[in-house]
N, C-alpha and C positions, 0 to 999 in steps of 0.2 A: 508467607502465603501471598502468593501474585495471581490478582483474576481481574479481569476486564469486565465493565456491565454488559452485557449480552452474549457474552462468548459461553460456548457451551465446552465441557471437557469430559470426555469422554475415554474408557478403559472398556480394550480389549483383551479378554483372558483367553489364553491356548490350553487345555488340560491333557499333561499326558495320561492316559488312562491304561489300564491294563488292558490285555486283549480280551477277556471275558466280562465288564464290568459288570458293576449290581445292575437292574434292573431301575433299580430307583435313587442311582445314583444320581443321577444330572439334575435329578426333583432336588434330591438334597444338597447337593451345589448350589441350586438356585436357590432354595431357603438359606444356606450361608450367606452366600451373597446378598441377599433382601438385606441383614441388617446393617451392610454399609450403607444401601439405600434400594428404596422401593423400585426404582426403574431398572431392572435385569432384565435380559431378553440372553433365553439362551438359545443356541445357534448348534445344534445335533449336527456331526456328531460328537465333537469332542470343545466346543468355542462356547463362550457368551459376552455379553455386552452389558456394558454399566454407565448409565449416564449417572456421573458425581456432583454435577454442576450444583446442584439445591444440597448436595453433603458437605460441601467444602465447609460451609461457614459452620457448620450443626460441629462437623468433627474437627475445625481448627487445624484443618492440614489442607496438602494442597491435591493435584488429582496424580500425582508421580507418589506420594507417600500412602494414597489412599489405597492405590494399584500395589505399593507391597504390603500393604496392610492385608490386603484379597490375598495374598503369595502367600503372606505365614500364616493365615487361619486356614485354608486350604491345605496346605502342610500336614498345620497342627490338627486340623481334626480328622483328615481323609488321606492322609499321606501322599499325597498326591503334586508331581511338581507342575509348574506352570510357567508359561512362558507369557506377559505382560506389556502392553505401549499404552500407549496414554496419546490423544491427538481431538483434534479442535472436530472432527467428522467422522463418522464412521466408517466412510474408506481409508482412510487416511489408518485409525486406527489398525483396521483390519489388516493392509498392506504391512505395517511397521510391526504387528503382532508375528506374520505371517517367516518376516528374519529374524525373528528373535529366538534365542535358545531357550530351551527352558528353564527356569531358574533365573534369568533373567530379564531386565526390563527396559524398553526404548521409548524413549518420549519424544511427540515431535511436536515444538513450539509452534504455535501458530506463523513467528516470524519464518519458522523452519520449514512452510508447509513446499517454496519455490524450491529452495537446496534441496530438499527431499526428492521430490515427483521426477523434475526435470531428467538429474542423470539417467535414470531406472528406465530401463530396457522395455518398451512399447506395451510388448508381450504381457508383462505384470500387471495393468491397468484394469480392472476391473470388466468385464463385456469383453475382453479383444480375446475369441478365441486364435487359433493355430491358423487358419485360411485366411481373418483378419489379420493379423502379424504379418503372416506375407504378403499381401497386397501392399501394406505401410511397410514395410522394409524393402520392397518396389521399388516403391516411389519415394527411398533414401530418408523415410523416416522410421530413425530406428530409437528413437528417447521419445520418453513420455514428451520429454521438451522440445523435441522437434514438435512432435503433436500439435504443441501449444501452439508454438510460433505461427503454425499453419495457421493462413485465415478459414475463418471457418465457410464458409461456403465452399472454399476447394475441398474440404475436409466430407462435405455434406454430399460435391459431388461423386467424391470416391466410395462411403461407406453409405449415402442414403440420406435424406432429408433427417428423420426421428433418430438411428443409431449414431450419425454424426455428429448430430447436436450434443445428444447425450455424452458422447468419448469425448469430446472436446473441451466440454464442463469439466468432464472428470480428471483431462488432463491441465487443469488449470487450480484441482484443489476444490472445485464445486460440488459439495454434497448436501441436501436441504433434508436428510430422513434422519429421521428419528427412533428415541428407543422403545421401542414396542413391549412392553413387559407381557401381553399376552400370547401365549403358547401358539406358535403356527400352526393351525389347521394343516392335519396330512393330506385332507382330499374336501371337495365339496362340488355338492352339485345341483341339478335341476330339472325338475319331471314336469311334460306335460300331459295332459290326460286330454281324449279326445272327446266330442260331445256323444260322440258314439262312436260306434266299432268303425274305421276308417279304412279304407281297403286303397286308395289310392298314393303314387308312391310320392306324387307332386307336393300331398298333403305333408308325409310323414316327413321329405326332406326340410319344407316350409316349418315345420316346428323345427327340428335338427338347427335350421338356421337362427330360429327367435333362441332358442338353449343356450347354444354356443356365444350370439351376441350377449346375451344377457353375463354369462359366467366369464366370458373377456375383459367385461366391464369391471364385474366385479375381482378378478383378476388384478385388473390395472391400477384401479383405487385401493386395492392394498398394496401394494407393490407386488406381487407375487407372480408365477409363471408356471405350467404345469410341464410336466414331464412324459405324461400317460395320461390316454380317455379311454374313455368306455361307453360305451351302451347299454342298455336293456331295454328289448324289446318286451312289453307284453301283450299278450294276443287274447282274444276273446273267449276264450276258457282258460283265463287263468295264468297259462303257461306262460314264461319268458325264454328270453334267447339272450346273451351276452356275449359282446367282445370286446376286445380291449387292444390296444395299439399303440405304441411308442409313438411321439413326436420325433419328427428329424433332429427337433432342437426343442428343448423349452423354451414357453413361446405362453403368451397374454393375449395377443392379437386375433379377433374376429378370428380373419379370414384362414390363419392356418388352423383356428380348433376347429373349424366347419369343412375345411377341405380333409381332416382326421377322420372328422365323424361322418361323413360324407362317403368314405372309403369304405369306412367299419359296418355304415349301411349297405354298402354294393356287397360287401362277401357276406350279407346272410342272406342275397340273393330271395328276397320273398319275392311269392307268387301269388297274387290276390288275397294276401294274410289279411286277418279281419285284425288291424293293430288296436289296441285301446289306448297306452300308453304309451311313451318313450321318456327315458331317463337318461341324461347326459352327465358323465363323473368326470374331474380333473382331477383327476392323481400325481404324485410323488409331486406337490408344491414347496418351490423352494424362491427364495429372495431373488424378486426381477433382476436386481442387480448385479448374482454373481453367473447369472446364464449370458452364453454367450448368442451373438445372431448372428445367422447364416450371412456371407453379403450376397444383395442380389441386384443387378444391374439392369432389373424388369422398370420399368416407369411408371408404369401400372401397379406397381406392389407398392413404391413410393408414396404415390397417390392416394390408394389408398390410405397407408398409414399414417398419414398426412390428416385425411378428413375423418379417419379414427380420434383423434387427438382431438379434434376440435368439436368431433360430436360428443366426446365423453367432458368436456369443458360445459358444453350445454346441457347434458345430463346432470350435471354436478349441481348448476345453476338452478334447474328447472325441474330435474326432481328424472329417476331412473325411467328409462324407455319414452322419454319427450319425443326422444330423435333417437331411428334403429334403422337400421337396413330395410331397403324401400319392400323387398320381396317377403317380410314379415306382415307386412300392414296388411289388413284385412280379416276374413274368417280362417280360422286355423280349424278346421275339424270340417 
């Protein structure tokens, strides 16, 4: 058994599943897995995640034997095969799970993390979608390890000040998240109510914008990204009106859930509606990490995302809505 003090180790499982599975399968997977140890995060629709680092010493093994230990009682009590890595970060993990057949299992040494990343083809890196990969195979970087090399400011001015920083970490083996044992929320959201029936349309986009910045926030600080918004309008007797609308991309950021809901407000087209409430929903939530971002070569979009960053650092500091979007301040109703 070899462990370094602060190193974490980490096991990524792939399950192959049948095409119709239980319903309460993945629950009972995750109750299996609790008793190698408490930190599971499973990852729908067929993955979960196991930090071992506090089991090593309890079960006397190391996180490569813990990982087939996961294999045979998964086997043994679900029939079920699996394909297994073991790695110092949860990308890291996830990539080395992700070529693994099932049935078998890849561990990547911490000393392993450079020989790994570098040769692997750009495309694989977590965030880089299809229009990112070509942009960086462009400009002749076509390995994670080119990636690296690159200084990072040229990297910041191709992909953007926040997505550059981010790929560049990632291409270097930088990963600081953790295993979340609690179930991701599918969708979550935020109502405001007016002080009375609101007829103006100034007013409802002004809440529309406190909603969105608020649920970004809260977005960002879990790491998570939505997929789909919604609305619901309700009106002064009562009734509501609902829509919904894809994102171009999953996406955390302020300014594209508000530019969403923003939309979703123009096509129900009211006309002097006496509003009461408004409800804003983030749906299909999934890991910030494995969405990818459009690139945009706006300055202004930069910018923004820029003083996003640094006003959710202040929020963290000072406690949620310290610092929002200047067009929120004021009376809302």
């Amino acid at each position: 058994m070899n462990t370094t003090l602060g190193q974490r180790h980490l096991v990524h499982l792939r399950f192959q599943l049948p095409e119709q599975p239980h319903p309460d399968l993945l629950t009972d997977l995750k109750q299996l897995l609790e008793q190698i140890t408490p930190k599971v995060q499973m990852v729908p629709p067929d993955s979960a995640i196991l930090d071992v680092t506090g089991a090593i010493r309890f079960w006397e093994r190391d996180a490569a034997s813990l990982a087939r230990l996961t294999q045979l009682r998964t086997a043994a009590h679900h029939g079920l095969r699996t394909a297994a890595a073991t790695a110092p970060t949860l990308m890291l993990a996830a990539m080395a799970c992700a070529l693994t057949p099932p049935g078998q299992l890849t561990t990547i040494d911490p000393t392993a993390t450079r020989s790994f990343l570098r040769p692997r083809p750009v495309r694989e890196l977590p965030g880089i979608g299809p229009r990112t990969a070509r942009l960086l195979t462009d400009y002749g970087l076509h390995t994670i390890g080119d990636l690296a090399d690159t200084p990072l400011l040229t990297v910041q001015r191709l992909l953007g000040a926040s997505t550059g920083r981010t790929l560049h970490d990632r291409a270097h083996g930088r990963d600081l998240r953790a295993v979340n044992p609690q179930p991701t929320a599918r969708s979550t959201s935020a109502e405001h109510r007016f002080p009375h029936d609101e007829l103006r349309p100034e007013r409802h986009r002004q809440a529309l914008l406190a909603l969105t910045d608020h649920l970004g926030y809260q977005l960002r600080t879990t790491g998570q990204a939505t997929a789909r918004l919604t609305i619901t309008v309700r009106y002064a007797d009562s009734s509501t009106t609902t829509r919904q609308q894809a994102l171009a991309e999953p996406s955390n950021h302020t300014a594209n859930l508000a530019r969403t809901a923003y939309d979703l407000y123009g096509k129900l087209g009211l006309q002097r509606a006496r509003v009461r409430s408004i409800t804003v929903r983030c749906e299909q939530l999934m890991d910030a990490a494995r969405a990818t971002e459009q690139l945009s070569l706006d300055p202004h979009r930069t910018n923004v995302v820029l003083a996003e960053g640094a006003i959710d650092a202040l929020n963290r500091r000072f406690g949620p809505g310290t610092v929002r979007s200047a067009a929120t301040y004021g009376r809302l109703g």
